[in-house]
N, C-alpha and C positions, 0 to 999 in steps of 0.2 A: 464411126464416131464412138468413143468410150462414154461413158453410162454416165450420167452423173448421182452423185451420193443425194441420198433422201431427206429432202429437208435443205441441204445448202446451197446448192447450185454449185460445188464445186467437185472436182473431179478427182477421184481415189488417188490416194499416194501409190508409186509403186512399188513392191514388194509385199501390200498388206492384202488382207484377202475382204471379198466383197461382203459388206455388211448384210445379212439376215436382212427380207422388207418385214416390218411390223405390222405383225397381227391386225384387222380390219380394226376390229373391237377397238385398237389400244388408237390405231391412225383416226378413229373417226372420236375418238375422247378428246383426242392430242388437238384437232384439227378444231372442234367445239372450242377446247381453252382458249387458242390462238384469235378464235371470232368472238371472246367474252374480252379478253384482253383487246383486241382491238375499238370495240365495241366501248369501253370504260376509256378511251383514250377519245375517242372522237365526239363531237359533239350529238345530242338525239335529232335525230329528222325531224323536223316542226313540220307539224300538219296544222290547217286549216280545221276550227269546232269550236262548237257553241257551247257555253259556260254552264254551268249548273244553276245559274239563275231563274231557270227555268221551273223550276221544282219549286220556287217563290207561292208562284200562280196556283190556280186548281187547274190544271193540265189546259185550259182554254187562253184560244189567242185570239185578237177581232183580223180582220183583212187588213187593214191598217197597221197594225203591229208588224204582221206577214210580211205588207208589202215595203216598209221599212227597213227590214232584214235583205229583202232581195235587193232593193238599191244599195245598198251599204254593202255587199256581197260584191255587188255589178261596178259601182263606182267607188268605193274606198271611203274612208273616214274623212278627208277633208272637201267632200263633196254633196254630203247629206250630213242633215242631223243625224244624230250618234242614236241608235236604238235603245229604247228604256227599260224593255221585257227582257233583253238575255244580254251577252255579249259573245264575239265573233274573234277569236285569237287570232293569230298570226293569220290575215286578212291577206298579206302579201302572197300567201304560199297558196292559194285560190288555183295560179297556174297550175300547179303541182295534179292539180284532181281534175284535168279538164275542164274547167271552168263550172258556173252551174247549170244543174240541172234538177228541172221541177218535173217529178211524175205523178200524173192527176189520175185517182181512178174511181172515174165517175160511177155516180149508183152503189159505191161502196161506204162501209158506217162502219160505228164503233162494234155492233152484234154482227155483224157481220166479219167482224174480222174474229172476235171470241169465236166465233161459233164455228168457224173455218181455222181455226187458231193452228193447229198444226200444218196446214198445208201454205201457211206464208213463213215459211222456214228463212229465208233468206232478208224478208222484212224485216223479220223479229232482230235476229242478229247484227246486220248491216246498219241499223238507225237508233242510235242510244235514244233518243228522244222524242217522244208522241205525245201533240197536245191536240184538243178539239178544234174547230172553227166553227163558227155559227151558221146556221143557213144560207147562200147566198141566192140571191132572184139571180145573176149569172156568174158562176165561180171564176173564169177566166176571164171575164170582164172588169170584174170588182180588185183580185187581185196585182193582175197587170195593169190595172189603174188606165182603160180605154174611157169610163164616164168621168165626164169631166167634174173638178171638187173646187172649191172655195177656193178664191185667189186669198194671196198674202193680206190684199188690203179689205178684201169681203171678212176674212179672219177677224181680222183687228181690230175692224167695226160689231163684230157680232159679237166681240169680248166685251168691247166698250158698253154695248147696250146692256151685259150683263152686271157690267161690273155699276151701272148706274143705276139699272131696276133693283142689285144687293145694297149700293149705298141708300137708296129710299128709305124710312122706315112706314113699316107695313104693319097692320096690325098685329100684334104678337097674343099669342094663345099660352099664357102664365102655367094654366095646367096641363100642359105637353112639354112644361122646361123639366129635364132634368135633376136639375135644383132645387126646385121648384117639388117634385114628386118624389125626393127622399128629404128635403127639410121642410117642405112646408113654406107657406109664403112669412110665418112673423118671426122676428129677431129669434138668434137660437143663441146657447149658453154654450162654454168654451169646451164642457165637456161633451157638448151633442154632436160637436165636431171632431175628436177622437175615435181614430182607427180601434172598430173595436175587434176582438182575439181573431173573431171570425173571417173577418175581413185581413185584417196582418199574413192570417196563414192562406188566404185564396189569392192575398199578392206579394206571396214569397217575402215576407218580413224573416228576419229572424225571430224563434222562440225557442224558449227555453225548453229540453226536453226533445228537439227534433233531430234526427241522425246527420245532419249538415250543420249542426250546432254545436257538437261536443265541447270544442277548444274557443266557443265564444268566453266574452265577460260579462257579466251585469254591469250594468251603471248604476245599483245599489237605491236607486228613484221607486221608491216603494212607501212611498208617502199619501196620504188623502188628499186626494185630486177635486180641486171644486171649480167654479167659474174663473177665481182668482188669480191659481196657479198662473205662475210666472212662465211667457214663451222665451226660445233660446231658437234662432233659425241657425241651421247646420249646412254647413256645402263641404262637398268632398270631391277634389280631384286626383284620378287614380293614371296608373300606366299599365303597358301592357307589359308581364315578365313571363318566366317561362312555366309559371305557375298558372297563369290567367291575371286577372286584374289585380292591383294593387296599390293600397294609400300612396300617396305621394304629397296632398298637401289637405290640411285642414283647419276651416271655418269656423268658427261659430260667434254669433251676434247675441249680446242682451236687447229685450225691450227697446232699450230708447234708442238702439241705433248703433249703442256702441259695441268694438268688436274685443269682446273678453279672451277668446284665442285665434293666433295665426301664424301655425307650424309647416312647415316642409318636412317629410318623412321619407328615409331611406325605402328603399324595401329589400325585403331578407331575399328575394331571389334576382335573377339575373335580368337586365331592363332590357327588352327587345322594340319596347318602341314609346316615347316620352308623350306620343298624344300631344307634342306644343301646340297645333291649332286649337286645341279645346284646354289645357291646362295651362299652357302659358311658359311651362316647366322647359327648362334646356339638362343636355349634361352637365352642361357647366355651371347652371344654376344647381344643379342637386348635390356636384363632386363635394364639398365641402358640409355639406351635411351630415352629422353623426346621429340625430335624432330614429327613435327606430317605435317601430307600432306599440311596443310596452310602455316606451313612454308617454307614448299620445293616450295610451288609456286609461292609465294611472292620472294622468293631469285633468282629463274628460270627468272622471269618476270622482278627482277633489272637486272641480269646478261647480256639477251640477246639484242644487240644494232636491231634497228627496222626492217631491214633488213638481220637480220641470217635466215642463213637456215643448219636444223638439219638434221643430218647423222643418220643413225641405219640402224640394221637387223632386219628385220619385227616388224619395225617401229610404225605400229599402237597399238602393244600390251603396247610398251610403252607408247606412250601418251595418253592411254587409265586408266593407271595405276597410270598416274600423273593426271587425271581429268581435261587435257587442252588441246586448240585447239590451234593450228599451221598452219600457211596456205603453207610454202617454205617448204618440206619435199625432201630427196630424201632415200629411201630405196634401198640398198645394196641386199635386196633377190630379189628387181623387175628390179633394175638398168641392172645386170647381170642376162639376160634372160634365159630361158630354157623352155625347149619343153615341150608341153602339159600341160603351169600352174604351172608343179614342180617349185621346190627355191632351189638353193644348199645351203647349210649349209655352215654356219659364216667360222668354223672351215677349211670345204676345203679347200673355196675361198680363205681364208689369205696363204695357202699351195701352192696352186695352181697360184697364181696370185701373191702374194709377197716372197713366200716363207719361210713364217714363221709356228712355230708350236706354235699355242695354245691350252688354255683349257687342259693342258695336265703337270700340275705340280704333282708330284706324292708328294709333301712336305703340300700340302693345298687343304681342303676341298672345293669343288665348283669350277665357273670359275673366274677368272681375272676379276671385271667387268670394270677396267682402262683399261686392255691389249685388253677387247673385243671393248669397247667403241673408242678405237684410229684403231685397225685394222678395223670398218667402215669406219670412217675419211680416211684411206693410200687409202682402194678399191677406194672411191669415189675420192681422187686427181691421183690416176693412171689411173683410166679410161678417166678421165679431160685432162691429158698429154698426153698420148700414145692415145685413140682413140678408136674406135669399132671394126677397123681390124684390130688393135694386138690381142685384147679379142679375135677374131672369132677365129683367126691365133692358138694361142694356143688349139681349140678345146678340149673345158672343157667337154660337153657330154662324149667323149670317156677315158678321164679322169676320170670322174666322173665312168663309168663304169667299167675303172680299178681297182681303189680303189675298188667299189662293189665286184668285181670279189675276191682279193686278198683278202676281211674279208669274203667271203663265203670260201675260200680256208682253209682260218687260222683257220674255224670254224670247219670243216672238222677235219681239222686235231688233233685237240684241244678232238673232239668227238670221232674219228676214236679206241682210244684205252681203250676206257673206257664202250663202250655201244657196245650194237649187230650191226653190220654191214647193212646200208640202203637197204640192197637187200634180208638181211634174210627175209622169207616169213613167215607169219602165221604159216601154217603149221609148219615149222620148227621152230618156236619159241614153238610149243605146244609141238614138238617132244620133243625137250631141255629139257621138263620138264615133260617129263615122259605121258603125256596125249594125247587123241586122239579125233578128232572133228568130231561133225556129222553131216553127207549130209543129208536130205531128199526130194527126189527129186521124178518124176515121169517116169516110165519106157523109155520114147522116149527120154529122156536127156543122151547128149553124150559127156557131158563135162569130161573134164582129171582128173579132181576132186573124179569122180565116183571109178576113177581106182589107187587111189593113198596109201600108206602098212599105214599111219598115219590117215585115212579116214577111220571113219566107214560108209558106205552109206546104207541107205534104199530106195529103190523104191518101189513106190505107183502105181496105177493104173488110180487112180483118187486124183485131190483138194481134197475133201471129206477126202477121205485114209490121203493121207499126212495132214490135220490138226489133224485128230485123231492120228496118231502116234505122230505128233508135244508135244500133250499133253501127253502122256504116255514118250517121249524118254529126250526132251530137261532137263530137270531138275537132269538127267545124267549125262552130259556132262561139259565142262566148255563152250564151244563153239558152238554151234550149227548153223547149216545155213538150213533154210525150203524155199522151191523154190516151189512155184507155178506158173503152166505154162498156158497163155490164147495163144488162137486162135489168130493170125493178123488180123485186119480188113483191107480189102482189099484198095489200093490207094483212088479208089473212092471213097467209102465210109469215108474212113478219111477226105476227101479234103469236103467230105461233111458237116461231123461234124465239121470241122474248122469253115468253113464259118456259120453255124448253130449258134455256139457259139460265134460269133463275135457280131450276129446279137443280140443273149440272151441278151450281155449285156450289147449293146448300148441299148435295150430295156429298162432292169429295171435301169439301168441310168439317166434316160429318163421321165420329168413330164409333165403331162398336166394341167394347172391351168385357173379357170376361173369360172365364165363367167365375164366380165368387160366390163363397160360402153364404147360407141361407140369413147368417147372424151377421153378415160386414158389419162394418161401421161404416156406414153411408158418410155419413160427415166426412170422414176420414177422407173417402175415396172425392169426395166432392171438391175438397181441398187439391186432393192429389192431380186430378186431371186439370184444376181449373189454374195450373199451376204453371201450365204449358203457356197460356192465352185467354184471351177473352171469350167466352159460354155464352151461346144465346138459349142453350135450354139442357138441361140433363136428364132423361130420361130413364126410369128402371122398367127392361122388360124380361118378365115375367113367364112368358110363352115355352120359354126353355129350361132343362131339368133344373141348372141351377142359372141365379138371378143373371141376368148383365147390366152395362150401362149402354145407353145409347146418348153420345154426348155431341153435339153441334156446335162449332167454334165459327166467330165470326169473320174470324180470316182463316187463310188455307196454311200459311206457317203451322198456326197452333197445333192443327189439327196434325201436319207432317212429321211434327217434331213430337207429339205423343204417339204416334205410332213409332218413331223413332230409336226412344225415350222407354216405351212400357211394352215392347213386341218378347215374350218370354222371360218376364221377369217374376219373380214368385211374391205377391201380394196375401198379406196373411195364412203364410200356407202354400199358396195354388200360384199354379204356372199360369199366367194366364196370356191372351193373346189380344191384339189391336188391331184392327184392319177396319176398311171402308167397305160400307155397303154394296155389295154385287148386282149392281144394274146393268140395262142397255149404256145407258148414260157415262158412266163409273169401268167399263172394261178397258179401255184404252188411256184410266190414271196415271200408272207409271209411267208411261210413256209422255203423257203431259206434262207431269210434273219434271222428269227428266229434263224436257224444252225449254220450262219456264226457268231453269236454273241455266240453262245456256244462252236466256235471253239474255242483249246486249247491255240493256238496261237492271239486273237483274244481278249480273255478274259483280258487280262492286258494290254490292246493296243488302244489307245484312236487318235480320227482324230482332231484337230484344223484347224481351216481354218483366216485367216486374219493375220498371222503371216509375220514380216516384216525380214528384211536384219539378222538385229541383235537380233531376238529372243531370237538364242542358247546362245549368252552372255550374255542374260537378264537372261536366267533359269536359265545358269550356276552362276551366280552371287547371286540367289536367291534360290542355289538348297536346303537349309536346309526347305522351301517349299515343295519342293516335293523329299522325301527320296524314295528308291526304283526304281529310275530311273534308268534302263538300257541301252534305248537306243533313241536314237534322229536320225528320219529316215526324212532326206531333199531331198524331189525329187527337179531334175534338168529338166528344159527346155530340150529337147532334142536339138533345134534350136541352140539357143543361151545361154547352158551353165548357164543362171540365176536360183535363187533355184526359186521356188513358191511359191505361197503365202500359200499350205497346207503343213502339216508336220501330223509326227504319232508318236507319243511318248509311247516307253514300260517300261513296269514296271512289277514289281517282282509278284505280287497280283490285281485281281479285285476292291477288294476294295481301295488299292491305289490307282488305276490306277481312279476312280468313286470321292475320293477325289480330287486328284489333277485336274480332268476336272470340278469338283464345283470349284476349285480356280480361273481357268482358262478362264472359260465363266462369271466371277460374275464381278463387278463393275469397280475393277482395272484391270484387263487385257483386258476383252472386249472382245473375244475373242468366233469364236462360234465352237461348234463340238458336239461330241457323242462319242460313245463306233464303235471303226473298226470294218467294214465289211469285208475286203479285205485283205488276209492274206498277206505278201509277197511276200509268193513263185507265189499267184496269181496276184499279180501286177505286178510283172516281167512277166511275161508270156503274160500279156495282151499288155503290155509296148511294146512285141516282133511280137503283130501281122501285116499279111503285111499292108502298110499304105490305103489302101481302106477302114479299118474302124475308121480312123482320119478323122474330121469332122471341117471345118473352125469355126475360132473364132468368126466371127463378127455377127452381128443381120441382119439377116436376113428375109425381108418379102415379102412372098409368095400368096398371094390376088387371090381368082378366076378372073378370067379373068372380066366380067359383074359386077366385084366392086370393082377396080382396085384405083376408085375416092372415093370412100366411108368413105374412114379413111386415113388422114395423118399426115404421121410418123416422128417424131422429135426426137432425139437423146437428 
């Protein structure tokens, strides 16, 4: 048989001589192209995975949630209520992964897996997503749902009895309202109700002078404001363009009711989605529109005499949308307070307080935005007239928790006859369908599970045993649950590794830099580290010929990226150097940190640090920048409730996630970080430890005693 030529399948002419085989290097380039091209022609494999929803939560899930997710895994979306904590994609492609499988491993914890953190090499990477559970009196009981739970109609009655003991009224405690403990119970005046500076800029108002403000406008209302001042209620409905949000139509009401303007507005970029459920807006409605944001603000700016002050419901999204500052504001979501931060909704309030029903025309798309724009205006003059201790009097909380009660009731009931009952178990769903799930567990387990006619169970003798039958059994089954059982480590010992691992990780936290001239400018330098991340203390020691810093960061990014950052760089002069403390603790860092950056979770998850109030509306506004964006994780002050100045941003892919931190650190945002060290579920946990390993914010310095005079310290 003659040869065939390379690449075609077909066979040399004759008289030509046989082609040269190509070099490995150039066959294995050639051969890559051919599988990138085919690869951009075919469609991508759909796998089976859980949403980024997830990162909603603080890494914690109840049983109930859990066992949600496993029915909706097991029987499909038109067979259970839809889960509320995450969502489950292409549900269908389940086959694909050998169906599920739960591995349990009992006696294991969250310090337990830290503290053994490099030897679960295969967890880390294999499982993007780790949240807590809460205690359970029997894990695989609670779970798989073997005790039995509230029937549909036991449900429905126990809502009932709720929703009757919140309609009662109860005696109400006037100084525990709200309203009540920032107005006062007697009549207040028009200006006591104005957003004031402080307030505007802790809920992202625009003002004049802030870097997300540049290219606003004034509304030129720079007049003396007293009881009398005239209100103007404002509604604004925006879309979504490729810029982020955008005017599209605007509102605004006189006093008595009537509506002084009512514009539709172009927007200057490209409309990716019209928002008709909440705007009301079509294409078709906007095509013929020429009006554009200059003119709505020019006609805003004749209209309003120098002292109005503008009415709305969260208020700043509007004048955010119109690109102008206002300084007399009163917002209707802060005016009527509520507990812990929440806002009640436009919608109640008008129900609740005037008695009207909006938002609620079954004849037209969208909301009202004249009906909404006036029902701020009526809140704001009935609270003006009546006072603070009518609003308390009414007690809207329990109100408000009525209403809740009665659309979980209606939801209930809406679900109750169409899907399987919230108490059917696992098991019994498998049963339904002809199938049987498998245990694998280890002889000394005595759960109810072992003993149940739907349960095939196998016991092992050893961990060992039960992975090797895992591999032989599971691919059987639709369902399968593999339990492997460790030893308790005794109180003591736990209490020791607690404290162990608190100590690990204020350690690699934690940099020493230096050496620096006897004259620094401490300031300077304080600036300079604290530049990386957030400082839980800075330290000058002394000990050695010349000064150093010893600086402790409260996440482990900060700290990576100034050794990163300042390892050989010459500070006033001097080469100096960054590195981490040399402990037992601390010798096997690189190699940690190395792990943490290949964790699964880790890999499309980037640290920023200098990030200000209004970030998320910058990204959000610029997000055709960074496509793939999942999620936007803002820690908060534990103290005082304010976000920080770092954030973590995830994404769908590494390489997004490596693009978008080059856009983000480079010229225009300024902005410094890296690729995360710290997974979630481990920053909650650290978040959780007791506060003996919180460490004061301010600089502190520490001098041996005999050079106490040697160096002084200037802020």
């Amino acid at each position: 048989m003659k040869p065939e030529m390379e690449g075609t399948g077909k066979q040399p002419e004759k008289g030509r001589k046989r082609r040269r085989a190509p070099n490995k290097v150039f066959g294995a380039a050639q051969a890559m192209r051919t599988r990138w091209r085919l690869q951009e022609r075919l469609p991508e494999t759909k796998k089976a995975c859980l949403s980024a929803i997830l990162f909603a939560e603080n890494c914690e899930v109840t049983h109930d949630q859990l066992c949600e997710l496993l029915k909706y895994a097991v029987l499909g979306k038109s067979s259970v209520p839809k889960h509320s904590w995450c969502q489950l994609f292409h549900h269908n492609h389940l086959n694909n992964l050998n169906n599920v499988v739960v591995f349990v491993l009992q006696g294991m914890s969250q310090l337990h897996f830290y503290r053994f953190y490099l030897e679960f090499g295969f967890l880390r990477k294999a499982f993007r997503y780790k949240f807590r559970l809460p205690p359970p009196s029997n894990f695989l009981d609670d779970i798989i749902g073997l005790k039995k739970k509230q029937t549909t109609g036991d449900l429905s009655k126990a809502l009932e009895g709720s929703l009757s003991s919140a309609g009662s009224k109860a005696s109400i405690n006037l100084q525990n309202d709200p309203i009540i403990q920032k107005y006062g119970c007697k009549k207040v005046g028009l200006t006591r109700c104005l957003l004031t500076k402080e307030e505007m800029k802790t809920f992202h108002f625009p003002l004049q002078g802030f870097p997300d403000c540049e290219n606003f406008i004034l509304t030129k209302c720079h007049g003396p404001i007293t009881d009398n001042s005239p209100l103007f209620g404002l509604h604004c409905e925006m879309c979504l363009t490729s810029k982020g949000r955008e005017l599209m139509h605007i509102t605004l009401v006189a006093e008595g009711g009537c509506c002084v303007m009512d514009e539709l507005v172009k927007p200057e970029n490209k409309i990716l989605d019209y928002l008709t459920s909440f705007s009301g807006i079509t294409k078709k409605i906007l095509n013929p529109v020429t009006t554009k944001l200059r003119d709505v603000q020019r006609q805003l700016k004749g209209l309003l005499p120098p002292d109005a002050v503008l009415v709305g419901h969260s208020l700043d999204l509007d004048l955010r949308a119109l690109k102008m500052i206002h300084p007399y504001v009163i917002d209707t979501s802060l005016l009527y307070v509520r507990k812990q931060g929440r806002r009640f909704k436009l919608k109640f309030l008008a129900k609740a307080i005037l008695g009207k029903n909006i938002q609620q025309c079954p004849d037209r798309l969208g909301h009202d935005a004249t009906e909404d724009a006036r029902t701020t205006l009526e809140l704001a003059q009935y609270f003006l007239k009546y006072g603070p201790k009518k609003i308390a009097e009414l007690n809207l909380e329990a109100l408000a928790s009525h209403q809740e009660l009665q659309a979980a009731d209606q939801e209930l009931r809406n679900t109750a006859e169409v899907v399987q009952p919230p108490n059917t178990s696992i098991l019994e769903c498998l049963d339904s369908m002809g199938q049987k799930l498998l245990f694998l567990t280890r002889e000394t387990d005595s759960s109810q599970l072992s003993s149940s006619r739907n349960c095939q169970t196998i016991k092992c003798l050893s961990n060992k045993e039960i992975l090797e039958q895992a591999r032989v059994e599971t691919p059987l089954f639709p369902f399968s649950i593999v339990q492997f059982s460790f030893d308790p480590f005794s109180p003591v010992l736990t209490e020791e590794m607690n404290k162990r691992m608190r100590v690990k990780w204020a350690e690699i936290s934690t940099v020493y830099a230096g050496p620096f001239s006897k004259n620094c400018n401490l300031g300077a330098l304080k600036r300079l580290f604290r530049s990386f991340g957030p400082v839980r203390s800075i330290t000058l020691v002394l000990e050695t010929h010349q000064p150093h810093l010893c600086i402790q960061y409260e996440v482990l990014e900060a700290a990576q990226l100034a050794i990163e950052s300042m390892e050989s760089i010459l500070v006033e002069g001097t080469c100096i150097k960054v590195r981490r403390p040399v402990t037992e603790l601390t010798l096997d860092c690189d190699t940690l940190v190395n792990e943490l950056e290949q964790e699964s979770e880790n890999r499309g998850t980037i640290y920023l640090y200098g990030v200000g109030e209004t970030f998320k509306e910058q990204l959000l506004q610029q997000s055709n920048l960074f496509p793939g964006l999942e999620a936007v994780i803002l820690p908060k002050d534990l103290n005082n409730g304010k976000q920080k100045k770092y954030c973590f941003l995830k994404f769908k892919t590494f390489g997004i996630a490596q693009r978008a931190l080059n856009i983000l650190t480079g010229k225009e945002w300024k902005l410094k970080g890296r690729q995360a060290l710290t997974p979630r579920h481990l920053h909650t946990w650290l978040r959780g430890l007791p506060p003996e390993s919180r460490q004061p914010t301010e600089l502190s310095v520490i001098p041996p005693p005999s050079e106490q005079e040697l160096l002084q310290v200037s802020e």
